[in-house]
Backbone bond lengths (Angstrom), bond angles and torsions (degrees), N, CA, C in turn:
res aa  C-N    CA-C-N  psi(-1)  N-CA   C-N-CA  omega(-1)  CA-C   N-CA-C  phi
1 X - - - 1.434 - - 1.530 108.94 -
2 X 1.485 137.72 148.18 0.908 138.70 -161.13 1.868 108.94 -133.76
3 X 1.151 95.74 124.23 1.354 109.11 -171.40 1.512 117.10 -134.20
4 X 1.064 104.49 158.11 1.613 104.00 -161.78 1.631 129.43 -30.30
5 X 1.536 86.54 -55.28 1.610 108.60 -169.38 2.373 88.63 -71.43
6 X 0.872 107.73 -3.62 1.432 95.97 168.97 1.574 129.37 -92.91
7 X 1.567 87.97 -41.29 1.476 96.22 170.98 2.053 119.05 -67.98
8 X 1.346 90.61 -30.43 2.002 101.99 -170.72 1.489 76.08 -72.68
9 X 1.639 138.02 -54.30 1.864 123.03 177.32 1.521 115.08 -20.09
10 X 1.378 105.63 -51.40 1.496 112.20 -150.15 1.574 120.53 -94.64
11 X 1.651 94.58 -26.09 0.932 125.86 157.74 1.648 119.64 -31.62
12 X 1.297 87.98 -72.95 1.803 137.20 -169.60 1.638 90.51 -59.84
13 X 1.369 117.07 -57.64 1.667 134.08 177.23 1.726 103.83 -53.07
14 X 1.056 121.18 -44.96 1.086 135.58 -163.96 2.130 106.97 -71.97
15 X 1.350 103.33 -50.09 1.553 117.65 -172.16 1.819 100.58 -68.29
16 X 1.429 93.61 -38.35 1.477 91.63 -153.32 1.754 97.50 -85.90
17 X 1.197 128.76 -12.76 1.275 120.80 167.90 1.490 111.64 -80.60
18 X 1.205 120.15 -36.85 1.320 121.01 146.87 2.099 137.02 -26.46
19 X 1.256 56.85 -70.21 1.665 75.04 164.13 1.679 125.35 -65.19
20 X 1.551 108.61 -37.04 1.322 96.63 165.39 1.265 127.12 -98.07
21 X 1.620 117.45 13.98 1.397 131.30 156.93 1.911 103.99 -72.62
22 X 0.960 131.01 -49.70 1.396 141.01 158.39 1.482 101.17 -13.72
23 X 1.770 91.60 -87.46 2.031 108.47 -170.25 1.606 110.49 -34.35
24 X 1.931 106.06 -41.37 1.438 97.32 -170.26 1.486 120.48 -83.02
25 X 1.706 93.85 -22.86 2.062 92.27 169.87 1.214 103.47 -65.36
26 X 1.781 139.89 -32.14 1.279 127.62 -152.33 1.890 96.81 -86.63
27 X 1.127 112.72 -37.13 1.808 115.66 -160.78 1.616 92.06 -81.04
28 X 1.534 128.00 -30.79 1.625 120.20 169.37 0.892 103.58 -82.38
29 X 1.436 141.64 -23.41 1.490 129.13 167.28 1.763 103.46 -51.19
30 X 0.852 105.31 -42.05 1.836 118.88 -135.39 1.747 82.18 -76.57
31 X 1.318 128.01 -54.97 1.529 141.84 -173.82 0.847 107.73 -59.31
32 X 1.482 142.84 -34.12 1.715 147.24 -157.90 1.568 89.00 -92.70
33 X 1.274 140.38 -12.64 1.606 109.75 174.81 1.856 92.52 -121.61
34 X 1.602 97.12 170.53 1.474 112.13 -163.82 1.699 90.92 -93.63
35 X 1.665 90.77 174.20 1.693 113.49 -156.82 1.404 86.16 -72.20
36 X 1.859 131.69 -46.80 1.563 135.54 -157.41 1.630 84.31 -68.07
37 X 0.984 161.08 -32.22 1.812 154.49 -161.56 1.524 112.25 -82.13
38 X 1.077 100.07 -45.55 1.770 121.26 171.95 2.024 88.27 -50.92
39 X 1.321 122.28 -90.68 0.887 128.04 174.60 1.584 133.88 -36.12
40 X 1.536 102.35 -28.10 1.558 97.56 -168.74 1.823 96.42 -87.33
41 X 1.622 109.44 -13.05 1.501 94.48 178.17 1.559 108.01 -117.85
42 X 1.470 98.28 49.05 1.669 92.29 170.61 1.743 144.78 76.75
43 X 1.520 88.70 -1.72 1.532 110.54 -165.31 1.312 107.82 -99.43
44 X 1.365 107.86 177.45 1.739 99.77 175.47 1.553 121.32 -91.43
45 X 1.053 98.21 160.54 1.768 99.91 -164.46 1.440 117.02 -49.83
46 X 1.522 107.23 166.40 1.476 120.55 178.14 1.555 108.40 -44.30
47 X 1.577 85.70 -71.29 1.763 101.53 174.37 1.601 111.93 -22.53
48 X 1.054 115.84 -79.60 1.337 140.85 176.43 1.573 125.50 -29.56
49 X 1.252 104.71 -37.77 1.314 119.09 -169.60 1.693 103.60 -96.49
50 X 1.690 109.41 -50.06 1.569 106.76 170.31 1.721 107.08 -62.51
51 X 1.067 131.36 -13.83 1.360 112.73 -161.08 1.790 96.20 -102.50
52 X 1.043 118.39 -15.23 1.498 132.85 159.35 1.432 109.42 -78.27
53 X 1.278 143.31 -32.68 1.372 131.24 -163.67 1.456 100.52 -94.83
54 X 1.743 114.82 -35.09 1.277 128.27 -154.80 1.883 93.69 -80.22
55 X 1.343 109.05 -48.46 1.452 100.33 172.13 1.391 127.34 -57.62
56 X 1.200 131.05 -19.78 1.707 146.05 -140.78 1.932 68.77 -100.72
57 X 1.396 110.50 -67.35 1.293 110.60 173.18 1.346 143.22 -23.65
58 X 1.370 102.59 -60.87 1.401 109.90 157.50 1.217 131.29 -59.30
59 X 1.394 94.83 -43.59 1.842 97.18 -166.34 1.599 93.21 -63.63
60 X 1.606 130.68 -54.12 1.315 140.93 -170.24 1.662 102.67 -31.26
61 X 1.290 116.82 -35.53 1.556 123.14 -157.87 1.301 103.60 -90.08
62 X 1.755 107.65 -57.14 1.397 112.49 -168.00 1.972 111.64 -75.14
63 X 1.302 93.63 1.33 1.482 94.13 -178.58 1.523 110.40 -122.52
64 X 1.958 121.92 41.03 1.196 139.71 -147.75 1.646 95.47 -89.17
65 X 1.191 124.14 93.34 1.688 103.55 -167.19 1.408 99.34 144.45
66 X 1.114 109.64 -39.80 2.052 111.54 -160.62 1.457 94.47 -91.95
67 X 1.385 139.95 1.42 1.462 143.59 163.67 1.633 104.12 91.09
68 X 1.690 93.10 166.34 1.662 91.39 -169.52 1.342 121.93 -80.09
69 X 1.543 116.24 -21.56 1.375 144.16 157.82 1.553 116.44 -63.06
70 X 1.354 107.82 74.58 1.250 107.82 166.77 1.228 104.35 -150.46
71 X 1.260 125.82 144.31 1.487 129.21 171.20 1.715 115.03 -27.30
72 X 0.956 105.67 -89.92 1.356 106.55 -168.94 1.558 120.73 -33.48
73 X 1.393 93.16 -46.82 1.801 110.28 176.61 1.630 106.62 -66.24
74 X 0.951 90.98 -34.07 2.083 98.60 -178.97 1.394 112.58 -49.09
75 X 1.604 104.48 -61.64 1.493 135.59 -169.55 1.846 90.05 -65.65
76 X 0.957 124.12 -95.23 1.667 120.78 171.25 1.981 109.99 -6.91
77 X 1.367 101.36 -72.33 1.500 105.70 163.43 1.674 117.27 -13.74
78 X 1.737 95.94 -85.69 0.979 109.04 177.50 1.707 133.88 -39.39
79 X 1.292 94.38 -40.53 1.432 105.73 166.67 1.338 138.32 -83.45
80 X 1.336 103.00 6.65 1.477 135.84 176.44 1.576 104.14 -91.52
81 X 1.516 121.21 -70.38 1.646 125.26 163.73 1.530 110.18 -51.33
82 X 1.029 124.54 -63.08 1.573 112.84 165.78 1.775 119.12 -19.00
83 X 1.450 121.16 -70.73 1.104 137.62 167.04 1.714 110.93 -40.46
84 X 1.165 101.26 -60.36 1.185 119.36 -179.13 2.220 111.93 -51.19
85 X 0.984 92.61 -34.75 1.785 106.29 -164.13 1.564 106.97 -97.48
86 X 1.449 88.01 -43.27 2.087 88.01 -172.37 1.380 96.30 -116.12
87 X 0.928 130.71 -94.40 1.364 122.97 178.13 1.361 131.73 -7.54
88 X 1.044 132.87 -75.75 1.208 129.16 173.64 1.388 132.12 -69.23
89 X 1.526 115.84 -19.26 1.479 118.55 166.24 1.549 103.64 -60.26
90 X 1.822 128.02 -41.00 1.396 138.39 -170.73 1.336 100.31 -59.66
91 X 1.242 127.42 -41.85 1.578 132.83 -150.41 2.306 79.09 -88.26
92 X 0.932 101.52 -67.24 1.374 108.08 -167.15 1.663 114.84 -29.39
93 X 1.702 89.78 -48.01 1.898 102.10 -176.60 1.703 100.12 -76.19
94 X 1.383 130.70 -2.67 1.250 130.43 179.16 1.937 106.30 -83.88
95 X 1.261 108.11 -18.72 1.674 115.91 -176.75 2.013 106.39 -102.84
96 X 1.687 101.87 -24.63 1.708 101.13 159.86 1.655 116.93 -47.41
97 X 1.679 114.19 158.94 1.129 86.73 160.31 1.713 87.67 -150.26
């Protein structure tokens, strides 16, 4: 039988696998271009950016249960679409010609 608090579960099950399909397009995004690209368009470093995507990562996993709405996971999130929006379109128009 299905009742609220089951469906907002699955729901909840549903976003957050989502969401850590996100972290892993953004941290293989982030690896597929070189450290000089990061730099030649102004952004913050390679370093910098994997060690931000790679944590958002972890934490997403090791915190599989505590929902996708939580601070920490939010902030990671966020810095995942960030990457995702500015960052990597810059790096991308750096391989146009």
């Amino acid at each position: 039988m299905f009742t609220v608090f089951a469906v907002e579960g699955y729901f909840s099950l549903i976003v957050e696998v989502i969401l850590l399909g996100v972290k892993i397009f953004a941290i293989v995004a982030c690896l597929t271009y070189s450290a000089e690209a990061y730099t030649a368009a102004g952004k913050l470093t390679k370093p910098a950016w994997a060690i931000i995507l790679g944590l958002g990562l972890v934490v997403q996993i090791v915190m599989v249960g505590a929902g996708p709405i939580n601070i920490i996971n939010l902030a990671f999130t966020i810095a995942a679409f960030v990457f995702l929006a500015d960052v990597r379109p810059a790096l991308a128009g750096l391989r146009r010609r």
